[in-house]
PASEBA-1860 file (N, C-alpha, C; in nm, 3 decimals):
! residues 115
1> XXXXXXXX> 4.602/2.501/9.474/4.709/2.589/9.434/4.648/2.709/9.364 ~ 4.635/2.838/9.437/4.605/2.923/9.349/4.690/3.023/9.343 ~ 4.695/3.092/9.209/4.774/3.177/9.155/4.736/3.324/9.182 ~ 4.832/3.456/9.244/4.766/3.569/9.277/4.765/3.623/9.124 ~ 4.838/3.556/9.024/4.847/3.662/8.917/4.707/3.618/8.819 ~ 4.746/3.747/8.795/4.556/3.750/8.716/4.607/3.739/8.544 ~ 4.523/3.669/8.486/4.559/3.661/8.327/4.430/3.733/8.278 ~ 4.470/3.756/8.137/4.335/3.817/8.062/4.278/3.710/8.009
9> XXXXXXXX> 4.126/3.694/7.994/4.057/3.593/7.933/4.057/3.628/7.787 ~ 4.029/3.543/7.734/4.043/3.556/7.587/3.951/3.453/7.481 ~ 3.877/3.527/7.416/3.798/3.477/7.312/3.808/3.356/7.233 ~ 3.775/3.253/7.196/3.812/3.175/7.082/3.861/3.221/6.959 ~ 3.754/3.337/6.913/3.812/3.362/6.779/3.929/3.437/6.799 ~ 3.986/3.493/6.907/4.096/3.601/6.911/4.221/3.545/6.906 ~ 4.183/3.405/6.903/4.336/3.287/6.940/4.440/3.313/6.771 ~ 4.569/3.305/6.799/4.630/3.367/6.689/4.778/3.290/6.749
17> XXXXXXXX> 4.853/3.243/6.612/5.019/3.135/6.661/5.122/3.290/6.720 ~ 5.186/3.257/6.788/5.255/3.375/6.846/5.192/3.404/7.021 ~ 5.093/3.308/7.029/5.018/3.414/7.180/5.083/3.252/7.263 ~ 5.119/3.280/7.382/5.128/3.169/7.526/5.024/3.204/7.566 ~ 4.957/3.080/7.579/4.812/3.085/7.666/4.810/2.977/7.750 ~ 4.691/2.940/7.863/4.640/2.926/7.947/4.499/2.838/7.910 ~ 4.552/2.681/7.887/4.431/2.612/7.845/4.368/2.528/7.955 ~ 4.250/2.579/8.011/4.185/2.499/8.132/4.112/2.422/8.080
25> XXXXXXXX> 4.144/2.310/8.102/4.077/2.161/8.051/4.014/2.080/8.133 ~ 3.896/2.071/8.139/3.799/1.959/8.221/3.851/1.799/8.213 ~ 3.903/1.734/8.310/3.964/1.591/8.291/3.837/1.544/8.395 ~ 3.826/1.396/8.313/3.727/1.314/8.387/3.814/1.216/8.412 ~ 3.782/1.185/8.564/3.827/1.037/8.609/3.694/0.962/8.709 ~ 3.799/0.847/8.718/3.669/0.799/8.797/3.792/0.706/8.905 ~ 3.712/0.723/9.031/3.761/0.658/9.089/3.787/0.495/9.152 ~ 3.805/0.493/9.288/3.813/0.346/9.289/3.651/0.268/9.348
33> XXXXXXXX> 3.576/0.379/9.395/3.442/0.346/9.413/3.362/0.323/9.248 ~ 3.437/0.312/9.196/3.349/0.351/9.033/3.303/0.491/8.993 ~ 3.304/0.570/9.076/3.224/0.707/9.077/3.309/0.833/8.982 ~ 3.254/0.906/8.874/3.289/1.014/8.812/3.335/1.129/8.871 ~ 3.485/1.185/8.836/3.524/1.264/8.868/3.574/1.376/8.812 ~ 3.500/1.496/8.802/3.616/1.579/8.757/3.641/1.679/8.783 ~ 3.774/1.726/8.719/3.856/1.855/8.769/3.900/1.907/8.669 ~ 3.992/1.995/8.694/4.043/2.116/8.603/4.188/2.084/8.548
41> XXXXXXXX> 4.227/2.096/8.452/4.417/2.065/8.483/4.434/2.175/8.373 ~ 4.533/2.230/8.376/4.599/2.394/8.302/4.698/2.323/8.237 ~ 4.742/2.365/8.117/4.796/2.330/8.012/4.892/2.496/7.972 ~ 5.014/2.516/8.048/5.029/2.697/7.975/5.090/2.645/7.829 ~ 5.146/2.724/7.715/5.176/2.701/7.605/5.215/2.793/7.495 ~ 5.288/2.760/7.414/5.250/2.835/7.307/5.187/2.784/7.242 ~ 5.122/2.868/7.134/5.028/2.850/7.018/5.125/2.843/6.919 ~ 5.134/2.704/6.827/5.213/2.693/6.712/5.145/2.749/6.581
49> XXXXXXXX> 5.014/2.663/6.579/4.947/2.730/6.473/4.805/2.729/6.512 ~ 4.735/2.773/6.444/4.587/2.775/6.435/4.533/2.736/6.282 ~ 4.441/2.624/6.293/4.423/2.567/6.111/4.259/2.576/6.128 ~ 4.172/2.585/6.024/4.119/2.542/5.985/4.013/2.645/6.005 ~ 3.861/2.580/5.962/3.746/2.712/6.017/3.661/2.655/6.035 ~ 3.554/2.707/6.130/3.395/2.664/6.213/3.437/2.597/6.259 ~ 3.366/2.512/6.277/3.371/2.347/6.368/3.530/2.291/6.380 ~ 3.549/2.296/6.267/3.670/2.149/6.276/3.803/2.226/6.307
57> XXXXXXXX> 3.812/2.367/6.350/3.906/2.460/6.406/3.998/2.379/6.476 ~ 4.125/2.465/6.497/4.211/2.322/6.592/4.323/2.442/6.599 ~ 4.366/2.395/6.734/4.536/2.482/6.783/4.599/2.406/6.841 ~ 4.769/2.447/6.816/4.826/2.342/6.853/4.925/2.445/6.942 ~ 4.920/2.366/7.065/4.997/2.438/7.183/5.081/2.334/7.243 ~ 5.247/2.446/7.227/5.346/2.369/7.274/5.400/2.416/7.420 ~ 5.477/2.365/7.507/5.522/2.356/7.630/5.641/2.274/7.636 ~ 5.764/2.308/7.738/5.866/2.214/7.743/5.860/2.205/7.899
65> XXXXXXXX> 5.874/2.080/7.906/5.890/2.064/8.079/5.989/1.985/8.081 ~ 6.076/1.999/8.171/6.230/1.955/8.165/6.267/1.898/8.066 ~ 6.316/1.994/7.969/6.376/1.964/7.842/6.248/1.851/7.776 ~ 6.156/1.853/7.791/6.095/1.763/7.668/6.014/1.834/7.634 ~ 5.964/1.874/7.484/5.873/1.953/7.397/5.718/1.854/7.438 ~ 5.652/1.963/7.461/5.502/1.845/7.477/5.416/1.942/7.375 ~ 5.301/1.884/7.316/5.248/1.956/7.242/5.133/1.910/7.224 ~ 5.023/1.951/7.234/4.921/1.906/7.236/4.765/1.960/7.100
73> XXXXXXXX> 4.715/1.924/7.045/4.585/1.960/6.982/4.476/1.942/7.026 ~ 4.439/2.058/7.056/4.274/2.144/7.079/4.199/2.167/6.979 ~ 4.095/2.079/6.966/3.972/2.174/6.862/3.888/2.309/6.974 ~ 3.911/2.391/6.921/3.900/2.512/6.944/3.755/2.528/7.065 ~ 3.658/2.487/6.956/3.535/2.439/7.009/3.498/2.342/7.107 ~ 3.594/2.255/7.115/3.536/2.132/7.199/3.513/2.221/7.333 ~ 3.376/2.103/7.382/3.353/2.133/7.533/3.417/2.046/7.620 ~ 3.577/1.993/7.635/3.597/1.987/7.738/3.719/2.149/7.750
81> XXXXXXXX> 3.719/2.198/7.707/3.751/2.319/7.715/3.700/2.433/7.835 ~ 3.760/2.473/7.926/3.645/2.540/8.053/3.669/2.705/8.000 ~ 3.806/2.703/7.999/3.847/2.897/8.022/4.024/2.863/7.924 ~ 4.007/2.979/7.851/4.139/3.029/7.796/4.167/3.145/7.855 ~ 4.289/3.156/7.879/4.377/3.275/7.940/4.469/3.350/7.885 ~ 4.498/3.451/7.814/4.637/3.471/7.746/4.716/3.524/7.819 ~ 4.837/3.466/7.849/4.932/3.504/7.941/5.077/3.582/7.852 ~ 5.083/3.597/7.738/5.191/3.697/7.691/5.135/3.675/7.555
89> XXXXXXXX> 5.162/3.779/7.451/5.185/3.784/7.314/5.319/3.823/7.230 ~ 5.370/3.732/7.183/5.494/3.747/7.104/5.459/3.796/6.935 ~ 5.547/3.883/6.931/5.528/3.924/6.766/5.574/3.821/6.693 ~ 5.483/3.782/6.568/5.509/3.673/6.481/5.454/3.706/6.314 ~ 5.579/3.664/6.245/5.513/3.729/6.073/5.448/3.615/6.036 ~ 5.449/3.489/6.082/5.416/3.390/6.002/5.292/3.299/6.102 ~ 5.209/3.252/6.020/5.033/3.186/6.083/5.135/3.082/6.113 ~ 5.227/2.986/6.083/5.291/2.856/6.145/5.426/2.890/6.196
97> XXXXXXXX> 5.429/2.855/6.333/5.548/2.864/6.438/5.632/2.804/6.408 ~ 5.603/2.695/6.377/5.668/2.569/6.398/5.835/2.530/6.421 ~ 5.893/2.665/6.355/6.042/2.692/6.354/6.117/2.637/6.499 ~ 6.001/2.743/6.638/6.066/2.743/6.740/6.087/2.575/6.790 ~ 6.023/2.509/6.718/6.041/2.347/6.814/6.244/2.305/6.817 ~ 6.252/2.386/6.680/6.444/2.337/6.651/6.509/2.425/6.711 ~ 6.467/2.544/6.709/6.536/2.682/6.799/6.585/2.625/6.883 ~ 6.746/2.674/6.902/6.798/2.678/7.056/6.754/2.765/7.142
105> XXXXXXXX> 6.744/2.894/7.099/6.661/2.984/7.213/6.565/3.070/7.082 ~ 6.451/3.096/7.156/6.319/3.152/7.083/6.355/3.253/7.032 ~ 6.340/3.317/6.917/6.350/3.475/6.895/6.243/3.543/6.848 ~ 6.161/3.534/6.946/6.029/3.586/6.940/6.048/3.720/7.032 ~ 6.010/3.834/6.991/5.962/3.966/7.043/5.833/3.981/7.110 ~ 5.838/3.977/7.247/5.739/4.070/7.346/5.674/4.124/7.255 ~ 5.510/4.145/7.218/5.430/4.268/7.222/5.407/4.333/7.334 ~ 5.337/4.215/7.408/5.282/4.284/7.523/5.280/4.215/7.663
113> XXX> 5.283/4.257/7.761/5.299/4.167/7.871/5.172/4.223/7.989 ~ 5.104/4.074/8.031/4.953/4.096/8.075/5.008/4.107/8.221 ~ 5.090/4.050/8.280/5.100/3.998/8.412/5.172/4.078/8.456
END
């Protein structure tokens, strides 16, 4: 499945709560021969917050897929991490989102739109 639309890549340190991004994640499986497998699986999201510094960095990116909130934590650093993408930036006054999980509808403002 590939996508014609092009996203902007984006830095680790540039990651900031307010941005929907594009988390490409290395999944290992193994199959029924016993043998190691892996692939790619995309995660799009928002960024709720971003905590911490150096190493033990961490973001937490939310997604709803038919009506259920999924949300997941990334240390920033880890290597199963392949490629970040930022696919929109919403204006935000505050480092924690967290509001939008109760929101009926988001009231987040467009900055900018990549796509």
């Amino acid at each position: 499945m590939s996508d014609s639309t092009k996203y902007q890549p984006l830095a680790i340190a540039d990651i900031i709560s307010g941005m929907q991004i594009r988390v490409h994640q290395k999944i290992k499986e193994m199959n029924t021969k016993g043998e190691d497998k892996e692939r790619i699986q995309v995660f799009e999201g928002l960024v709720l917050n971003v905590r911490g510094s150096g190493v033990g960095r961490t973001m937490t990116v939310r997604k709803v897929t038919d009506g259920i909130g999924v949300e997941r934590i990334y240390p920033v650093l880890s290597p199963i991490i392949d490629k970040l993408e930022l696919v929109r930036k919403f204006k935000v006054s505050k480092g924690n989102i967290s509001f939008v999980r109760n929101a009926k509808s988001r009231k987040l403002r467009e900055v900018k739109k990549l796509a």
